[in-house]
N, C-alpha and C positions, 0 to 999 in steps of 0.2 A: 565169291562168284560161284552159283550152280552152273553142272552142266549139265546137260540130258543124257538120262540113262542110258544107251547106245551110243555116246561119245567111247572112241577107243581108246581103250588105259592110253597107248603113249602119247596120243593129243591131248587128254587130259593133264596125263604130270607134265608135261611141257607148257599148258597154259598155267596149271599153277605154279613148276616152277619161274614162270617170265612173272606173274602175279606177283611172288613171294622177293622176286627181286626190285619189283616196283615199286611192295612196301618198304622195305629196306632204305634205298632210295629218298622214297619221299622221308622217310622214317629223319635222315641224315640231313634233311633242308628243314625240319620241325623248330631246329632251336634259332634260327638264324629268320622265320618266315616272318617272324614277329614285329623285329628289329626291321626289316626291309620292310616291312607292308608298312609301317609307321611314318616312319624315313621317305620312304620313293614310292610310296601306293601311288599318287597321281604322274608319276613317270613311268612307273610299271607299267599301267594302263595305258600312256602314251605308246609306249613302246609295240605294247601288244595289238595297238590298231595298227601297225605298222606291219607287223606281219604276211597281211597278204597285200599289202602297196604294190610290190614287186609287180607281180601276176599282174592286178589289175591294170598298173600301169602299162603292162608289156603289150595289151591288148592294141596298145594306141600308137603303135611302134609299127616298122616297117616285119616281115615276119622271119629274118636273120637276125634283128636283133629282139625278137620277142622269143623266137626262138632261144635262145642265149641265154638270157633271162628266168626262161621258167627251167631249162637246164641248172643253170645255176641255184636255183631256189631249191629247186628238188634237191640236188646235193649237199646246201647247206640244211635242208629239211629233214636229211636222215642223218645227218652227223653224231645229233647225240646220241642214235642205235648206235653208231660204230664206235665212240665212246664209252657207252654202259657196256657193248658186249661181253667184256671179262666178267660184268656182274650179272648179264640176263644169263652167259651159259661161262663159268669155272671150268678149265682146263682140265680137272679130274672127271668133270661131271661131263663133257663134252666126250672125254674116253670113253667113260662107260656107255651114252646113250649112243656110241658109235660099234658098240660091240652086239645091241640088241640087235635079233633077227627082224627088221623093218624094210619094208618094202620100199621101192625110190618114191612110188606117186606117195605113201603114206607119208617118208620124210617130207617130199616137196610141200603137200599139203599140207601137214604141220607147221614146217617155216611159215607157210603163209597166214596161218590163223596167228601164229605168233608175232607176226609182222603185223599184221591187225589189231592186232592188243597193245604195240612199241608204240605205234601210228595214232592209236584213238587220242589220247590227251592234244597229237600237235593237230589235226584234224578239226577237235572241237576249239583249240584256238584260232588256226585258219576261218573258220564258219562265225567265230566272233566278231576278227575282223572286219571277214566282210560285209558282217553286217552292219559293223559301224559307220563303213564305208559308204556302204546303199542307204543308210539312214540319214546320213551328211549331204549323200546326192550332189557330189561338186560336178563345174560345168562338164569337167574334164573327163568323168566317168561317163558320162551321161550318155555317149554316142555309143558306144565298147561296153556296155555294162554285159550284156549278155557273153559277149567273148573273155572279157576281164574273167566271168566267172569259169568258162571256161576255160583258159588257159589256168587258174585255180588250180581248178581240179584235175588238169592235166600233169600238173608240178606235184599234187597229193602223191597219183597214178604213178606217175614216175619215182617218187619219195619210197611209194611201199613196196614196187622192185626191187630198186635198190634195197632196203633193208630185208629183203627175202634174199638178194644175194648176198648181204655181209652176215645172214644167218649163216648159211651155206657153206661159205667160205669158213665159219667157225667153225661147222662139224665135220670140216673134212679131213682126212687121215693128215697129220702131219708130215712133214717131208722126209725123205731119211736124211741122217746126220751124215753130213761127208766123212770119208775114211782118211783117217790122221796121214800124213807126209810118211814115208816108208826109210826117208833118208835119217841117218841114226843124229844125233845130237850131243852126241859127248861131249863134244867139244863147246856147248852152250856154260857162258857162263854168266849168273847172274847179273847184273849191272844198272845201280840205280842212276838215274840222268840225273844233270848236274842242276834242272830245277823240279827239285824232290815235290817239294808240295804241288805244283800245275800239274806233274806227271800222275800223283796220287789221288789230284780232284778228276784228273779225267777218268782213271780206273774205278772211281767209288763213287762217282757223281754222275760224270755224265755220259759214260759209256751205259750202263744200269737203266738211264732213263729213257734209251732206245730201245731193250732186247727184250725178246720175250714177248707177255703178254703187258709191258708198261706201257702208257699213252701217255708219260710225262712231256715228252719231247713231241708227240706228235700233238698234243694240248700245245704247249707252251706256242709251237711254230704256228696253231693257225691262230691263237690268240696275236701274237704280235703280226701277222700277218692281216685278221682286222683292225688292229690298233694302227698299221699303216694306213690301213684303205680311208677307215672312218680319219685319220690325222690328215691325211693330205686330199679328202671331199672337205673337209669344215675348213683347213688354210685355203685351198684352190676357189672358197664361196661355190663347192656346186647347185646349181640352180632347182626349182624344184622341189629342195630337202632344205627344213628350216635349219638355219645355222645353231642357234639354241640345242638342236637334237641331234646334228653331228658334235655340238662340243659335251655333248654327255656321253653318248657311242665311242669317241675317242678316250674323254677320261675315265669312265668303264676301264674301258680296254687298259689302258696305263696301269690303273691300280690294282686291277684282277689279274691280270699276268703277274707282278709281285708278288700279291697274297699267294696266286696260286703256287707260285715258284716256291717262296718259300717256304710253304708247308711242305712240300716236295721234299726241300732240302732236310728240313726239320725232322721227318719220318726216317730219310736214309740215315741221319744222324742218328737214329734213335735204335735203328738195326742193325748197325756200323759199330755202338759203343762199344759194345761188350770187347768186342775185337779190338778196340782203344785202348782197352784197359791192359791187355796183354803184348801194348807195341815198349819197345825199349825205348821210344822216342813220344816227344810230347806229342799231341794230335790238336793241340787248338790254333795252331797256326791253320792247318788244312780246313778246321771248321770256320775260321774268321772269311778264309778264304772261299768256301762254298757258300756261304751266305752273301760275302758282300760282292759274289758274281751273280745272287740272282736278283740284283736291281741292276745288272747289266744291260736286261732287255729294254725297259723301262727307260733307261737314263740317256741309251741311243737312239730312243725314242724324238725323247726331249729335245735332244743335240740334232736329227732329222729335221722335227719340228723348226726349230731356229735356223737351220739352213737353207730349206726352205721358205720361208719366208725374210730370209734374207735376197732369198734370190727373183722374188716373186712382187713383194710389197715390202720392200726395205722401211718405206716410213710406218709401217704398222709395228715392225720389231723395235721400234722405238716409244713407242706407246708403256704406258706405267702397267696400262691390265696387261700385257705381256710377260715384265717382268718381277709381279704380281702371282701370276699364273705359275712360273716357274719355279718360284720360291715356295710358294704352296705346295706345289708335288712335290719337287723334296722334299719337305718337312715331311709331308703325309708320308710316301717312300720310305723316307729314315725313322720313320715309326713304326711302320708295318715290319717293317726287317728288324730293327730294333728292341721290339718289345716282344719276344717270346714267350716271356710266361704269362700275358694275356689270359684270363677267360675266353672260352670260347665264345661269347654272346658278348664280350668286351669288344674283342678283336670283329666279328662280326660287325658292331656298331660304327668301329675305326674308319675299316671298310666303307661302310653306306654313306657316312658322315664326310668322308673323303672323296668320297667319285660327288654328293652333293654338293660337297664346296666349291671343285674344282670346275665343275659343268658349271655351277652358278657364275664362277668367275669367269671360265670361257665364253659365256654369252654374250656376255659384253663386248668379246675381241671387236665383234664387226656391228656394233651398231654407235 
């Protein structure tokens, strides 16, 4: 990307640094686009008219609940800024560019240009969308089309605030560290609890995947946090939203929360060894043990799913594609955890092959 000669050095290296992380990025989805365009190109594409449904639909809504809506949108719209953050500005890099002498309107401004370059790719798919939309021209649009597009572009507007202020929030001075207890400690003495291993996955596992700059844990929670929404709109039959495309939005969700878990697990393990190597004590009970808690989320998933619909359509939990469906994700589950020394474009395939089966199979629940 050129700039224009009177661009000011720091809005230039902040656009190429957001730049240099955006290749990076796509740089990391290169081995895996292939396998997925193959696999789920005509789902991909389903999905991505889906996009700006929300908005347009909101138009046709009373305006608390349209309101709601494009709130919503807009904050599911900057989420993956607030996820890349650690990779558009690095904790060191975010020191330093807070020590240059920078004015507040030249920082502001710059978040904003940079927030403009985060926003361009979801924008140009928002604009896809909708034009898939206006091209389809269903009855339902057809009143609201002009509001549809505006409340749109109201959820972009509100999208690229928001990520000017989770810029913001990343350049700003850190907090101080509280000062230590004054009260003396002698008297502390070591003491391991009596269930050694849970006490040691939670100090090396899942304490780790909260602090700092990690988004393990704030990933993992809004992942199963869709995986609920999209599991109990596709059992509950929401109306509106074809059942085929909540039962794919659901098993998504199911087998990317795993995958993603367990490469989680896999990396701490892998930063964790060395320190293995020097304990007096074996360490593969604590690995069996971090691994087979991240099909935890997943498998309360399932055990939801079935309570739910126990409680709702009893005769459907009796149905064969139900317990069909079940058996299927296990298997797939107990492979993705199971099979670590995968290829990466192996395991990739696993993936795509697995949310394809299991959305094929859910389809069927309700017809």
């Amino acid at each position: 990307m050129r700039l224009p000669g009177n661009t000011h050095p720091y809005l230039a290296l902040r656009l190429r640094l957001t730049q240099h992380a955006l290749r990076q990025f796509v740089a990391s989805l290169a081995s895996s686009a292939e396998i997925t365009l193959l696999l789920a190109g005509p789902i991909l594409f389903g999905l991505l008219s889906m996009i700006a449904l929300p908005s347009l639909y909101a138009a046709s809504l009373p305006w608390p609940n349209a309101l709601a809506i494009v709130l919503a949108q807009a904050l599911a719209t900057c989420l993956p800024v607030w996820l890349l953050r650690k990779r558009v500005l690095p904790a060191p890099l975010s020191a330093w560019l807070r020590s240059l002498p920078i004015s507040p309107r030249l920082r502001w401004g710059t978040d904003a240009a940079v927030a403009a370059m985060l926003m361009l790719p979801l924008v140009a798919a928002y604009a896809l969308s909708a034009g898939i939309w206006l091209y389809q021209w269903p009855l339902w649009l057809r009143p609201v089309a002009a509001q549809g597009i505006g409340a749109t572009l109201l959820a972009c507007l509100l999208a690229w605030l928001a990520t000017i202020g989770i810029l913001a929030l990343r350049m700003a001075p850190p907090r101080p560290a509280r000062r230590a207890s004054t009260q003396a400690h002698d008297a502390f003495t070591p003491h391991m609890p009596r269930w050694r291993t849970l006490f040691l996955w939670r100090h090396l596992f899942w304490l780790p995947f909260w602090r700092n700059d990690n988004v393990i844990g704030l990933q993992q929670t809004l992942l199963l946090a869709g995986a609920l929404a999209s599991m109990a709109a596709w059992l509950l039959r929401t109306p509106f939203i074809p059942a085929p495309l909540l039962a794919l939005l659901a098993s998504a969700c199911l087998v990317i929360i795993t995958d993603r878990g367990d490469k989680a697990v896999r990396e701490q393990i892998a930063v964790l060894r060395p320190s293995f190597a020097a304990w007096p004590i074996s360490a593969s009970s604590l690995i069996r043990l971090a691994c087979g808690l991240s099909l935890l989320p997943a498998l309360s998933l399932l055990v939801t799913a079935g309570a739910l619909l126990a409680a709702v359509a009893p005769a459907v939990l009796q149905q064969r594609v139900t317990l069909v469906y079940a058996i299927t994700a296990g298997t797939c589950l107990l492979a993705i955890v199971g099979l670590p020394r995968l290829a990466a474009r192996a395991r990739v395939a696993l993936v795509v092959f697995s949310i394809f089966v299991l959305s094929a199979i859910g389809s069927e629940l309700w017809t």
